[in-house]
N, C-alpha and C positions, 0 to 999 in steps of 0.2 A: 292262381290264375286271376290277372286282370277282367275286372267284367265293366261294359260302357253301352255307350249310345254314340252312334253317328248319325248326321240329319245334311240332307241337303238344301234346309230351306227352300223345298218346294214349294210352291202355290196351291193352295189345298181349294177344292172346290166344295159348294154346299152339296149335298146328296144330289140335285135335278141336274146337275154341271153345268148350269145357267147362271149363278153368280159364286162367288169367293169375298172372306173375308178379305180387309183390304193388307195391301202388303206391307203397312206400318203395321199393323198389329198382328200380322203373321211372324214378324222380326220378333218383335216382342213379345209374342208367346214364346217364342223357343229362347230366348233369354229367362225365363220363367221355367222352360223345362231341364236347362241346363240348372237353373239353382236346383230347381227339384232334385236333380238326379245326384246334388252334391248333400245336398240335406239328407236324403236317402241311403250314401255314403256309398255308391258307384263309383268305380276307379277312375274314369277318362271320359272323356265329352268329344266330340272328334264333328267339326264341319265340311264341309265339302267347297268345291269350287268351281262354279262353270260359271260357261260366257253365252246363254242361251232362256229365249223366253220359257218362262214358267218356274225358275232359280234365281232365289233373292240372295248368291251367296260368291259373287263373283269377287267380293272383298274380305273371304274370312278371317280375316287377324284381326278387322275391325269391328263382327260376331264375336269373336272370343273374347276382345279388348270388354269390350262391351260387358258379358259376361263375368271377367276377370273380378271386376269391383262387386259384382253380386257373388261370389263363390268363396271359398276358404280351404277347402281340399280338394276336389277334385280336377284332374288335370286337364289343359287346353290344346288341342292337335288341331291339324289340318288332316282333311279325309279327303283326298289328299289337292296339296300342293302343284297344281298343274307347273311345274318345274320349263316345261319345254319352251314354254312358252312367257317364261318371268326371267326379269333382272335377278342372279341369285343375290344381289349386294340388298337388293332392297327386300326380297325375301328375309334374307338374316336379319339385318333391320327392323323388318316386320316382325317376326317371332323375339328376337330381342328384347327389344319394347313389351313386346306380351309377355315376357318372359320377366322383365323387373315389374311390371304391373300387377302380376298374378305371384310377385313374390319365390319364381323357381318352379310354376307349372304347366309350363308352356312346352309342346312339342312339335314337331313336324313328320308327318306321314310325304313323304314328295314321290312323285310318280308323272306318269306321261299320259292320263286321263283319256278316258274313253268317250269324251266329243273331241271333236276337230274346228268347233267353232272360234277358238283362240286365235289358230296360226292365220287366217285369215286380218283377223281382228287387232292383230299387231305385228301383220305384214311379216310372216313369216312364211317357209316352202313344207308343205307336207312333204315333199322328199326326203325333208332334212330329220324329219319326224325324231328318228332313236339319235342319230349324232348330233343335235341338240338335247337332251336330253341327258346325253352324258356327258357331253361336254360342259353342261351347266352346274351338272352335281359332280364335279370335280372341282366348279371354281367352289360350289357352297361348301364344300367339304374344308378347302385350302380355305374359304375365309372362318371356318369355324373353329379352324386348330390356328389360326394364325392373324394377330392382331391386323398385323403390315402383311399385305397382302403383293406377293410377287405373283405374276400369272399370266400366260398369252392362248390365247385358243382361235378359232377360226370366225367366228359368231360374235365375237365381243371385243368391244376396243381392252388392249392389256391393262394392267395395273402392274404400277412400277414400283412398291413399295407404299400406295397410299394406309391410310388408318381405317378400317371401316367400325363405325360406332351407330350406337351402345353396342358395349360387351353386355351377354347375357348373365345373370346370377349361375345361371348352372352352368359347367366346364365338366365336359363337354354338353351344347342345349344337345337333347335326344334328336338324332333324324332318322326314321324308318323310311324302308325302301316297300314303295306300295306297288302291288304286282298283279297280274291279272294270270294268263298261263303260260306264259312264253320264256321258256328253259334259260336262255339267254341271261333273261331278268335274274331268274332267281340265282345262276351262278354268280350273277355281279356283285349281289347283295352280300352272297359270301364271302366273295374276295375282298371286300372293302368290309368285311365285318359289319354289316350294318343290320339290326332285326330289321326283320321280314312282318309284311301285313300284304296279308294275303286276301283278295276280293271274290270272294266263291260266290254266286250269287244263283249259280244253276248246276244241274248238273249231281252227281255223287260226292260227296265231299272225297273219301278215302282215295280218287285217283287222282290225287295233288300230291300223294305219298310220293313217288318216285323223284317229282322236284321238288321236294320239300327235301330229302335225300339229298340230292345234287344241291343246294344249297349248304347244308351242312356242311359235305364233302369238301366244296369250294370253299367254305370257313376254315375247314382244317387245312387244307393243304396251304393255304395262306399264311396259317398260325396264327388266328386267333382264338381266344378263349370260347370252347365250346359256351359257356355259362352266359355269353357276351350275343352267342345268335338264338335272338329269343325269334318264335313263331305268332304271329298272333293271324284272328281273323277276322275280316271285316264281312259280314254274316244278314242277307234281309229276313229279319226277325220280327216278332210279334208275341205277347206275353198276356193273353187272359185270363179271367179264373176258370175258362175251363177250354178245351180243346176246342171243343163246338162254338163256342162264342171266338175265341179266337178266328175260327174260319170264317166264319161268320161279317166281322167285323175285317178282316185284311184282303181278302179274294177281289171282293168288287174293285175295289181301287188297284189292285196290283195288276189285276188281269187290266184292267183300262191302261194302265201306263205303259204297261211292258207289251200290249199291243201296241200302242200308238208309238213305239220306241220301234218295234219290229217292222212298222210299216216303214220307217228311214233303213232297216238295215237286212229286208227280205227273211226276216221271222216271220213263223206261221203265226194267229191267234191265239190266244192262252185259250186254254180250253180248260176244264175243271180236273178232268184226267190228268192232264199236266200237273199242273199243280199237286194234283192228291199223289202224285209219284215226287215231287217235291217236299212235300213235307213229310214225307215214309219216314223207315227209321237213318236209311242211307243216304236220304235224299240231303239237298244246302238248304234250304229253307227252315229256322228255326222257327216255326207255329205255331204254338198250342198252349197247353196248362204248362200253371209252375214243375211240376213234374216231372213231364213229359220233355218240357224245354232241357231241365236240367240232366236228365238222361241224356240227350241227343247230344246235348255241349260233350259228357266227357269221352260218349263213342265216338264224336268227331277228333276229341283230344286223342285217345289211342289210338286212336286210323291215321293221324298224321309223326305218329310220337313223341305226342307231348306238344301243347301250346303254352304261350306263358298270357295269351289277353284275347279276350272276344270281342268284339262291338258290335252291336245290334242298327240293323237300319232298316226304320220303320216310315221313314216321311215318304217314302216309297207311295205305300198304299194311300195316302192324300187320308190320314185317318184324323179327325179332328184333336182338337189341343187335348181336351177334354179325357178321351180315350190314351191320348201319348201320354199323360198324367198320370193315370192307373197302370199302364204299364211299366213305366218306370219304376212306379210304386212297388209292383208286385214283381216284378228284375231282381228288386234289391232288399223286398222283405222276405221274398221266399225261392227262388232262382240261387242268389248266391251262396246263401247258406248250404244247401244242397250242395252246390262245386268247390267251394273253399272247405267243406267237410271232407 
């Protein structure tokens, strides 16, 4: 099993939420925790992408690029690629280039993102929300099997045989299909054989089981290689040296965000019950000691049957550099061992 870090490049506030480091040096700590996490010998590094205040990451190829030159193993993703709303030419483009820069460890997670602030922002129709979406990852799909790109769709002027460059070192560059819970999704991923990452962020993990299923299925009946639909999941995690410190150190922040998230989308308040039903043994939230964490990863792996990558997101909770440093630390000196054993 793959194990990482995903980060949105949040805006981290000091403890009073009356000032924040500034956002040059927010950039570049998490360039700092990406080497860490490759030092430390974590599989995947994975950035996110919004179009909204309090996210420094509305450009992540140019996060990873960035990173690229500080790393040597471990891999570059988007978490994910808001697809719906991007040129795929220049998307490929973008991963491309990351991909001869980083030497072949460049990937893409793409998905249809859970703000809406984009479509606005480059004059698109929420109606069109899913049929741009797959409209788009049909043409990145066609320009990533195919140099000369022939293609017509409804949303985009055609391409009549143009070139699109750079080619990436890797053939094929990796593109996972990033999913939230909508059956649809996950069948599509299967039919086009694409691994699945999967964004569990509430809720029981185990009842993702039945479309995790229906992905599969939809891989087989397609004909592709069982061994080809990997599962992974994109997981809001936290890693101390002990349970209690853990809690300790992720709550305050988590509960502040995911309130102030709830109040745009008619969620109640986090409340501490919540959460301790979140970080149960069934619960999505990965919290606690090395231990404890590493147990919860492989019951989640059998509940779903079998995942092949985790990724932890922690800039959720607005936890200082400092802290995201020792977790990482402790992911990769005592967490993986536990899972790859």
């Amino acid at each position: 099993m793959e194990i990482g870090i995903d980060s949105f490049a949040a805006v981290i506030a000091e403890e009073n939420g009356d000032n924040k480091i500034s956002d040059s040096d927010r950039l570049n700590n998490l360039i700092r925790e990406i080497e860490a996490a490759d030092i430390a010998g974590l599989d995947v590094f994975g950035v996110g992408q919004h179009h909204r205040k309090g996210f420094l990451d509305s450009a992540p190829a140019m996060i990873l690029a960035a990173a690229a030159s500080r790393t040597k193993s471990i891999r570059l993703a988007s978490a994910v690629t808001v697809l719906s709303s991007a040129d795929p030419v220049r998307v490929f483009q973008n991963f491309a280039t990351l991909d001869l820069l980083s030497h072949g460890r460049a990937e893409m997670v793409v998905g249809r993102g859970s703000f809406i602030e984009s479509f606005p922002l480059f004059g698109l129709a929420m109606q069109d929300y899913d049929s741009l979406f797959a409209e788009k990852l049909d043409l990145l799909l066609n320009i990533r099997a195919n140099e000369f790109v022939h293609w017509s769709g409804k949303f985009r002027a055609p391409l009549t045989g143009q070139g699109v460059y750079p080619r990436p070192v890797q053939d094929p560059l990796p593109i996972w299909l990033g999913v939230g819970g909508t059956p649809q999704s996950f069948a599509r991923a299967g039919s086009l054989g694409l691994p699945l990452m999967i964004a569990i962020i509430g809720g029981e993990t185990h009842r993702f089981r039945p479309l995790v299923d229906l992905y599969r299925e939809a891989g087989r009946r397609a004909g592709h290689d069982p061994e080809k639909l990997k599962v992974g999941i994109h997981a809001l995690g936290y890693v101390a040296q002990t349970t209690k410190q853990a809690i300790e150190d992720f709550f305050p922040g988590y509960a502040r965000e995911f309130t102030a998230v709830g109040k745009e989308r008619g969620w109640p308040p986090v409340s501490r019950p919540h959460f301790d039903a979140l970080i149960s043994s069934k619960g999505a939230l990965l919290v606690g000691g090395p231990e404890e964490v590493a147990s919860k990863i492989l019951q989640h792996s059998k509940a779903l049957g079998g995942i092949s990558r985790i990724t932890f997101q922690m800039s959720v909770a607005g936890l200082p550099h400092e802290k995201l440093l020792e977790s990482i630390a402790l992911l990769a000196a005592r967490v993986a061992p536990l899972i790859r054993n």
